[in-house]
VOPAGU-2260 file (C-alpha; in pm, 1 decimal, decimal comma):
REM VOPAGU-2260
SITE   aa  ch    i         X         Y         Z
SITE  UNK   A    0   17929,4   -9768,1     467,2
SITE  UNK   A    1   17874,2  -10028,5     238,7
SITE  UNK   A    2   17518,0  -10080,6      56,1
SITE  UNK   A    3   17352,9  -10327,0     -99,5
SITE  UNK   A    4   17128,9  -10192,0    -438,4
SITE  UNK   A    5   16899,3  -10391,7    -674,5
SITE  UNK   A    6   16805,0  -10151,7   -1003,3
SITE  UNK   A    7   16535,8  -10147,6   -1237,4
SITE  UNK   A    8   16659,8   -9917,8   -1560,5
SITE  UNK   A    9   16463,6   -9809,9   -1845,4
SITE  UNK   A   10   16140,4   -9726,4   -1567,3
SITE  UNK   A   11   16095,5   -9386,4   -1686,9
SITE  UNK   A   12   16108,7   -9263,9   -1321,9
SITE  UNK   A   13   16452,6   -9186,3   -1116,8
SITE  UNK   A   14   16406,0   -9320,7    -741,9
SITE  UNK   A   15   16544,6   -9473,5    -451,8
SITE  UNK   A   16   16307,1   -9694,8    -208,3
SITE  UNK   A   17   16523,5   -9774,8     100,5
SITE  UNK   A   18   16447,8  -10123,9     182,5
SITE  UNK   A   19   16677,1  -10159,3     518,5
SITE  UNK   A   20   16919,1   -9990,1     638,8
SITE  UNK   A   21   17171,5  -10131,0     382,8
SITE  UNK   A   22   16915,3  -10194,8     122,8
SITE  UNK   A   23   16745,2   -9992,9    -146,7
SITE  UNK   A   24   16583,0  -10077,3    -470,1
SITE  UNK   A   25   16645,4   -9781,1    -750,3
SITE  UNK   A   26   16452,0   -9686,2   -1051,1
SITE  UNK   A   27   16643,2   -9538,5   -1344,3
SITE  UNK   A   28   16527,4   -9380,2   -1626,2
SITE  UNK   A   29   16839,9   -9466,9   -1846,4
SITE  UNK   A   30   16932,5   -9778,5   -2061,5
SITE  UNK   A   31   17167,7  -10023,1   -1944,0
SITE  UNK   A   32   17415,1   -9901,2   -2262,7
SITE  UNK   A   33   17741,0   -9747,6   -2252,9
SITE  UNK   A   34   17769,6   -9743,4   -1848,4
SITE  UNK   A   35   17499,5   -9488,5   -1868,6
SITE  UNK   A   36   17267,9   -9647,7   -1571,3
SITE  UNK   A   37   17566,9   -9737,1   -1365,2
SITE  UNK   A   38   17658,2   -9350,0   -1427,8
SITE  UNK   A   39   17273,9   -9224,6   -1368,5
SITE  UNK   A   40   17327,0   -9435,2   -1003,2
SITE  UNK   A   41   17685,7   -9306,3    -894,2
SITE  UNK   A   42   17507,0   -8931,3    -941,8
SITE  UNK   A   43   17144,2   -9036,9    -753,8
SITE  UNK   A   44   17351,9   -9195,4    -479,3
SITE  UNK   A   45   17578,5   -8847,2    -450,0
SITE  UNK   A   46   17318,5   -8638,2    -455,6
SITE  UNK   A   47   17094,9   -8881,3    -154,8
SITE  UNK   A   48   17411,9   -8901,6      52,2
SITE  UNK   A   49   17584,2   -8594,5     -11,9
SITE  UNK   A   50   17868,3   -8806,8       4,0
SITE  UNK   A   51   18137,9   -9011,4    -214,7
SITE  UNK   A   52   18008,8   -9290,0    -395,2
SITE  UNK   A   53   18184,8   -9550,3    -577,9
SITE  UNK   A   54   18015,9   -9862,1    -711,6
SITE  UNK   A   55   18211,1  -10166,8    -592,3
SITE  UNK   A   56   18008,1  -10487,1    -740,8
SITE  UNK   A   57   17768,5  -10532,1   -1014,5
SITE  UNK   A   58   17926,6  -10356,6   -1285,8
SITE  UNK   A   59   17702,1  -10565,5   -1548,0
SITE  UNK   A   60   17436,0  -10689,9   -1300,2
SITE  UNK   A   61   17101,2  -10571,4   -1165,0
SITE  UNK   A   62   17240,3  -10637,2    -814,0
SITE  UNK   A   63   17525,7  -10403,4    -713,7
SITE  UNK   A   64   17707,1  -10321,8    -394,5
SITE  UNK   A   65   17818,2   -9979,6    -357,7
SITE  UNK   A   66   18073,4   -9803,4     -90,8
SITE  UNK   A   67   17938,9   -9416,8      47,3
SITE  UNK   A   68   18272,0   -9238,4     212,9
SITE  UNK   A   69   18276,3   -9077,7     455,3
């Protein structure tokens, strides 16, 4: 499954709003320094999926596309 993900880091809150079905808008409490919010959203995505998550798109942008195995 492939999803589409806006983020908002630095928001002092760590949450996913599902927009669609292949939408969702996530709040991270890191900065976007070192790949530690792109790291932060590979581990929220696991743990929401229980699944596989790799980030395909959007290594350096607020809009990212991201791949859940199956």
């Amino acid at each position: 499954m492939i999803i589409e993900v806006v983020v908002k880091t630095n928001s002092g809150r760590r949450e996913i709003e599902k927009i669609s079905e292949n939408r969702f808008k996530v709040f991270l409490k890191s900065e976007p320094i070192n790949n530690n919010a792109n790291k932060e959203l590979i581990k929220l995505f696991r743990d929401y999926f229980k699944k596989d998550v790799k980030l395909i798109r959007g290594l350096k942008n607020k809009k990212k596309i991201i791949k859940i195995f199956d």
